[in-house]
N, C-alpha and C positions, 0 to 999 in steps of 0.2 A: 492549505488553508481554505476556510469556506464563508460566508460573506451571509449574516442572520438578516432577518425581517427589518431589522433597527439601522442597517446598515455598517456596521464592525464586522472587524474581520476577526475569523476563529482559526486561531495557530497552535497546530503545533510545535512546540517549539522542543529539537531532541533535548534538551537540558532542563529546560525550566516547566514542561510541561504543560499544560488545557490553558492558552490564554486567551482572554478577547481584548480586541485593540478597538479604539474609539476611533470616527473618523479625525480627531483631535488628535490623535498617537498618544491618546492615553494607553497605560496597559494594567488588564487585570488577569492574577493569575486564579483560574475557576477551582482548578484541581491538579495536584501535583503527586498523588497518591492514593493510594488506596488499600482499607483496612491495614493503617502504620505503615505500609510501604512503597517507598516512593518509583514512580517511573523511572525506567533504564534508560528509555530511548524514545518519546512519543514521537507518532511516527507522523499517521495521516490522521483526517479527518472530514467527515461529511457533516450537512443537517438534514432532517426531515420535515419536510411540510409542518408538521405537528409541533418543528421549535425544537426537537430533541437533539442531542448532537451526540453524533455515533465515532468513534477514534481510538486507535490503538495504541499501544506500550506493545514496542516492537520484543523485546527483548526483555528479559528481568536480568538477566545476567552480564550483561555487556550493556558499553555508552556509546556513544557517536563514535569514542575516539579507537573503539577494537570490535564492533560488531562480528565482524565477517569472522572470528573464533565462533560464532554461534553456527556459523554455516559448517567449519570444521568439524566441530564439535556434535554435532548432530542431535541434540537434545532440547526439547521442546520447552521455550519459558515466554512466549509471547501472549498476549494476551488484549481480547476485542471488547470496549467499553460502551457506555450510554451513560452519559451528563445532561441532565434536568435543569435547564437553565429557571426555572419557576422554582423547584424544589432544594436548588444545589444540591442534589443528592448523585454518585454514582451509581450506574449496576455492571457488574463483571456479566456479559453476555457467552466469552468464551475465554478458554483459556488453555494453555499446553498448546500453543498455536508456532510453528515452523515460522518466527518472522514476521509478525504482525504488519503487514506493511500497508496497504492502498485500499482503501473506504470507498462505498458507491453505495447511494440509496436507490432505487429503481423512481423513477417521475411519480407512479401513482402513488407512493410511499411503501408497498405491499412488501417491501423485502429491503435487506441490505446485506453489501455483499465485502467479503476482504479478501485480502492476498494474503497468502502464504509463501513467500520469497521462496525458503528454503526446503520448499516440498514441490514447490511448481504446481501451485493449487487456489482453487479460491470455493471460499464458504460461505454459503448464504443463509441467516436468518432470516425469518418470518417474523412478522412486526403485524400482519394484523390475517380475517382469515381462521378460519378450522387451524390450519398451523401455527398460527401466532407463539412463539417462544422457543418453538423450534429449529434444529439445524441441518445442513444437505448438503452434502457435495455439490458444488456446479458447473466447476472449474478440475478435472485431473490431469496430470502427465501430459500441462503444457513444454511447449519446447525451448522456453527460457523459463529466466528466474520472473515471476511477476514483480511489479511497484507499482506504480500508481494505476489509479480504475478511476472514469468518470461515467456518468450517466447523461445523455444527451436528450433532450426535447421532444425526440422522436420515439423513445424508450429504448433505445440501445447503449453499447456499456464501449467506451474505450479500452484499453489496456495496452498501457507500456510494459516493453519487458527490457529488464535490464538488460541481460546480454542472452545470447543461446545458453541452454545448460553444457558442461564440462565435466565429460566423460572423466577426466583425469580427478576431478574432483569428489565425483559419487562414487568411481571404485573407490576408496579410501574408509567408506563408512563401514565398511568389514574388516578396518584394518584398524587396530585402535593403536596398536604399538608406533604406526605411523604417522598415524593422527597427531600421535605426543610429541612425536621428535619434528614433524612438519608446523605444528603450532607453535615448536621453540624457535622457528627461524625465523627472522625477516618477513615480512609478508611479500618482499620483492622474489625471494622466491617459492612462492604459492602457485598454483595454474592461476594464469591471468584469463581475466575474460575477456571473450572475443570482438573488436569495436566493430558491431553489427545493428545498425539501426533496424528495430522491428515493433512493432505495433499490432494491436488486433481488433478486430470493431466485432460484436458477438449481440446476438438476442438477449431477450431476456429470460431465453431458457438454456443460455450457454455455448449454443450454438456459433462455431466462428463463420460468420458472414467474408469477414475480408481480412488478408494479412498485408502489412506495407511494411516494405523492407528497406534498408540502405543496407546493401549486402556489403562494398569498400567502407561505409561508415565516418565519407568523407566531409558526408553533410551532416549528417545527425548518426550518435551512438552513445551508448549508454541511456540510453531514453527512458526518464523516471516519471514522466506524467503526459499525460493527453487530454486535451479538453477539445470539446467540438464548438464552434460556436456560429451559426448558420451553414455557408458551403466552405467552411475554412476547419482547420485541423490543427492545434496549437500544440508544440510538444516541448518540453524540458530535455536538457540533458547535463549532466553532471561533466562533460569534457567537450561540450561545444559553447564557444561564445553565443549568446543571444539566444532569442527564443525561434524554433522552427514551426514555419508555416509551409502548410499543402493544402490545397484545393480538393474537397471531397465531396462525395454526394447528397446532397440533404435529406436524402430518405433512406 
């Protein structure tokens, strides 16, 4: 979620999709779909300077409650948004996207950036600039799955990664007969991911500055989002009680 000019907060919500909540806990839902069809999974979401709000539909084909078939399955239905809070209007920015997961607009608003889970990548649009509407790789053949990305003060980008990538799980994408009979089982037994706390702090030309790891994963793993917020480092995780804090460097 992301927090406008007005003071509401902008959620994503995986089922019910683009909300804004009042500081009252009113709730309004902005956008639930697009061109007659509805979000699968909204995932993340950022603002820009400008008011605009940028957020993805991780998935067209799966819902919160079986996502990870998308990762099996290897085929591209995510898709990266822009909501006009003045116009209510959507725009589809990108689309056939590995996982649509974790939004970052860079400070001066010049770019905006997302993850691609299930490719280990992240895509940056141009928002203003000679490249304005254009797209770039700037993230490739990271060494986990990406989720959330934030953009810090200083102009640098966090990034949570879910877990390391799993060898056991990429050889498989050659293998479709396996794929079939692996995605009829149980997901208990799937290659699980590895409980490896890791993080990455990066420029804004993609550049990884700094990794921080919990390599036993006793304090933090699974880590799905990072925010900076002076010399402190705030992280989520989907299998740790509470939120995690580390002292980092302000510049």
């Amino acid at each position: 979620m992301a927090v406008d000019e007005q003071g509401n907060l902008i959620v994503c919500d995986a089922f019910s999709g683009l909300l804004r909540v009042t500081p009252q806990g009113d709730i309004t839902v902005l956008v639930d779909s697009f061109n007659g069809e509805r979000f699968g999974l909204t995932d993340d979401v950022d603002i820009a300077p400008d008011g605009r709000i940028y957020f993805t539909d991780a998935t067209a084909n799966y819902t919160m409650h079986n996502y990870r078939l998308e990762a099996l399955e290897g085929r591209p239905s995510g898709r990266f948004m822009r909501y006009d809070p003045t116009t209510g209007e959507t725009d589809l920015l990108l689309d056939d996207l590995y996982f649509a997961n974790g939004v970052a607009v860079a400070k001066d608003g010049s770019f905006v950036l997302v993850n691609e889970t299930f490719a280990f990548q992240t895509r940056r649009v141009w928002l203003s600039g000679e490249r304005a509407g254009q797209s770039d790789m700037w993230q490739h053949n990271l060494p986990g799955f990406p989720d959330g990305i934030s953009a810090d003060d200083q102009g640098h980008f966090w990034m949570a990664l879910y877990a390391p990538r799993l060898p056991a799980l990429e050889s498989l994408q050659s293998l479709p007969t396996l794929k079939r009979i692996l995605g009829a089982l149980p997901e208990a037994l799937w290659p699980k991911p590895v409980a490896h706390g890791l993080v990455l702090k990066l420029d804004a030309e993609g550049n990884i500055l700094q990794s921080l790891h919990d390599a036993t994963g006793e304090t933090m793993a699974i880590v799905t989002s990072a925010e900076r917020y002076g010399d402190t480092l705030y992280m989520g995780s989907l299998v740790r009680p509470g939120i995690g804090m580390l002292t980092v460097q302000a510049n």
